[in-house]
C-alpha positions in Angstrom: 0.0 0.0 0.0 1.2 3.6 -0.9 1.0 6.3 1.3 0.9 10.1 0.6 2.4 12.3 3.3 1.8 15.6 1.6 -1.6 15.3 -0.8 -1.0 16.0 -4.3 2.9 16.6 -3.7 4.0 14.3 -1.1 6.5 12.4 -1.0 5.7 8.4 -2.0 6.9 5.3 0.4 7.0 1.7 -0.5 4.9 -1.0 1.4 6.8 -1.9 4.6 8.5 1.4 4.9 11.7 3.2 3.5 13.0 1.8 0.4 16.7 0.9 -0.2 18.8 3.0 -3.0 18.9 1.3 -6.1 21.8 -0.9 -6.4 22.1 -1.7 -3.0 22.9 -5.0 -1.3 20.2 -6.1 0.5 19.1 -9.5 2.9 19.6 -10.8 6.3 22.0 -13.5 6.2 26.0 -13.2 6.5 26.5 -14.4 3.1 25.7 -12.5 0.2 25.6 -13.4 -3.4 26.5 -10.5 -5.5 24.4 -10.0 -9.3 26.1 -7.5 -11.7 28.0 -5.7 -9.0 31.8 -5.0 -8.6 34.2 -4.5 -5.8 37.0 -2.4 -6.3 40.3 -4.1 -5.0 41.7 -2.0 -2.1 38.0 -2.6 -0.7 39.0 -6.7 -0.6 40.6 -7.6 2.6 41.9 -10.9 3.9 42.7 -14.1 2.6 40.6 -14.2 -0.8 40.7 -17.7 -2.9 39.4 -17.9 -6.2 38.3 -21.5 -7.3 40.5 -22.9 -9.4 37.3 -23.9 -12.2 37.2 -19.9 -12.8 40.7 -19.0 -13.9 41.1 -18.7 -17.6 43.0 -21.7 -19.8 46.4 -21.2 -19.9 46.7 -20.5 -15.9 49.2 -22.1 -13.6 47.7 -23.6 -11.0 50.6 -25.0 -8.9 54.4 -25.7 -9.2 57.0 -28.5 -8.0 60.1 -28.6 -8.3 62.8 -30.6 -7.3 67.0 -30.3 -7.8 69.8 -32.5 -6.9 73.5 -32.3 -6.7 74.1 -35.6 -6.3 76.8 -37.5 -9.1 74.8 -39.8 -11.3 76.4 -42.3 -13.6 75.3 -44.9 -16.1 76.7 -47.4 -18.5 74.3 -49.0 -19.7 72.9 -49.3 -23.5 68.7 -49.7 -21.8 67.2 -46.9 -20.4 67.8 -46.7 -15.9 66.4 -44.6 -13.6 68.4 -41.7 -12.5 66.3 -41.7 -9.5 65.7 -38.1 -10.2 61.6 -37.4 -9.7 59.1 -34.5 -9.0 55.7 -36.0 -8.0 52.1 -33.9 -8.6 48.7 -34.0 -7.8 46.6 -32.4 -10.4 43.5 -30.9 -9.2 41.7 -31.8 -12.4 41.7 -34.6 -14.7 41.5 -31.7 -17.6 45.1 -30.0 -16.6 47.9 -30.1 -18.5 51.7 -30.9 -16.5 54.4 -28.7 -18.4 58.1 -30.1 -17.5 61.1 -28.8 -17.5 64.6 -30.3 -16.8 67.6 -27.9 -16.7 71.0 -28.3 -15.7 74.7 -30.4 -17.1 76.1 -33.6 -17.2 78.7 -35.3 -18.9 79.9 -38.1 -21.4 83.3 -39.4 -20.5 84.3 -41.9 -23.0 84.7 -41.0 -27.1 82.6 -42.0 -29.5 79.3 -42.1 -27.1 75.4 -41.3 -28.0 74.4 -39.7 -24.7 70.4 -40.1 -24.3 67.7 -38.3 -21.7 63.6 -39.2 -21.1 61.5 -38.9 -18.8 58.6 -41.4 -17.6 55.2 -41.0 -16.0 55.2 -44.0 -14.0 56.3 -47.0 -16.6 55.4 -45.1 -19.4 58.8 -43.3 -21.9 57.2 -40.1 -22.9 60.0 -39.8 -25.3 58.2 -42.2 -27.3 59.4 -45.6 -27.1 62.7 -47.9 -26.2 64.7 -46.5 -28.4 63.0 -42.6 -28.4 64.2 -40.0 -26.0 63.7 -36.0 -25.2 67.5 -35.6 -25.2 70.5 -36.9 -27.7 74.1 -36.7 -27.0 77.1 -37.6 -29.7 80.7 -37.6 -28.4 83.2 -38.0 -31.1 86.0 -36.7 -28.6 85.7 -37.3 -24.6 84.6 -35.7 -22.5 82.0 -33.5 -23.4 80.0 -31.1 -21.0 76.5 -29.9 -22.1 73.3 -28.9 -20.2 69.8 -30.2 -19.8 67.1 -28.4 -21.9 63.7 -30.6 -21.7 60.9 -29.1 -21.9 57.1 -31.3 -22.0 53.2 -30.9 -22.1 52.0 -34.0 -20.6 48.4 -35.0 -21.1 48.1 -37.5 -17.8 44.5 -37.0 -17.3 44.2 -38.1 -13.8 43.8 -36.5 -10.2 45.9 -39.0 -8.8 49.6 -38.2 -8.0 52.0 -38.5 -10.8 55.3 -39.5 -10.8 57.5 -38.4 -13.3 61.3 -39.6 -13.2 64.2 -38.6 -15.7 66.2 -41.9 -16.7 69.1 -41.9 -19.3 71.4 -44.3 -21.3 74.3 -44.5 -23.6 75.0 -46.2 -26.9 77.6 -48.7 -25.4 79.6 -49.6 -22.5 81.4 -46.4 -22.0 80.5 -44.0 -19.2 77.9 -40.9 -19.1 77.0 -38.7 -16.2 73.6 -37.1 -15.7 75.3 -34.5 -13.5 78.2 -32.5 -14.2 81.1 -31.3 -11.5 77.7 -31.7 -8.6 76.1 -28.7 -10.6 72.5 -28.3 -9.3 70.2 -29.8 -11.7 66.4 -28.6 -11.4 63.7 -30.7 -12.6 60.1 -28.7 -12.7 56.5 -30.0 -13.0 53.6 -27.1 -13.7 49.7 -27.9 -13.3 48.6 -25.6 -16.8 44.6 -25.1 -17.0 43.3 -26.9 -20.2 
């Protein structure tokens, strides 16, 4: 019901009493669900979280990484372990895994093929057996070079992955995945698909 405080040129009242000015906030409960409306940033205060489901493709939504100084060596002509892993837990089976291994190692002997993959679990991303991320020749020993891999993994899980670097060489001679005990950095990164 309407009511007119001053006849033909009062002022008018909603039912129930004053109104609210348009685009206010309005209820009775401490949580409030906002339509249409925007905060300006210096008015947020506190620890915010954003739900992961909201950020745009393309965002990272965590990081591990782990390094190692330790000497690795290998002669064998199969692909070993270098017991070298990150582990992650991707919060959704959609998410990419970018990885990244930097850092040096070595081939001591002449004449040597030098080879770097990684797995996810038992799998050789690098393709197969005889398939790797990373290829080494050695006419004249030794020869010092650095780790560059870089990999999009598709692992479509939740569950947390393991993925481990493991190397071999083309015969019997000697190759070291680290060089001099430089740090070597091995990086996983959960990527929003």
């Amino acid at each position: 019901m309407t009511t007119i405080v001053d006849g033909t040129t009062g002022v008018t009242f909603p039912a129930g009493g004053v109104g609210n000015p348009a685009g206010a906030v309005v209820g009775l409960t401490d949580t409030q669900t906002l339509t249409n409306k925007s905060i300006v940033a210096s008015q947020l205060t506190g620890t915010q979280t954003i739900p992961r489901g909201t950020l745009p493709t393309g965002s990272v939504l965590q990081v591990v990484q782990a390094s190692t100084t330790a000497t690795i060596s290998n002669t064998s002509t199969s692909f070993v372990t270098t017991g070298f892993s990150v582990t992650i837990t991707p919060s959704s089976s959609s998410s990419k895994i970018l990885l990244s291994l930097n850092g040096g190692g070595a081939q001591l002997s002449a004449n040597q093929d030098f080879y770097i993959t990684i797995y996810r679990g038992a799998t050789n991303l690098g393709g197969g057996t005889g398939t790797c991320f990373e290829f080494w020749h050695c006419d004249t020993a030794p020869l010092y070079a650095t780790h560059s891999v870089k990999y999009l993994d598709s692992p479509a899980t939740t569950s947390a992955t393991i993925y481990t670097v493991y190397f071999k060489n083309s015969n019997s001679g000697t190759t070291y995945f680290t060089n001099n005990n430089a740090n070597i950095y091995f990086t996983a990164m959960e990527v929003s698909a």
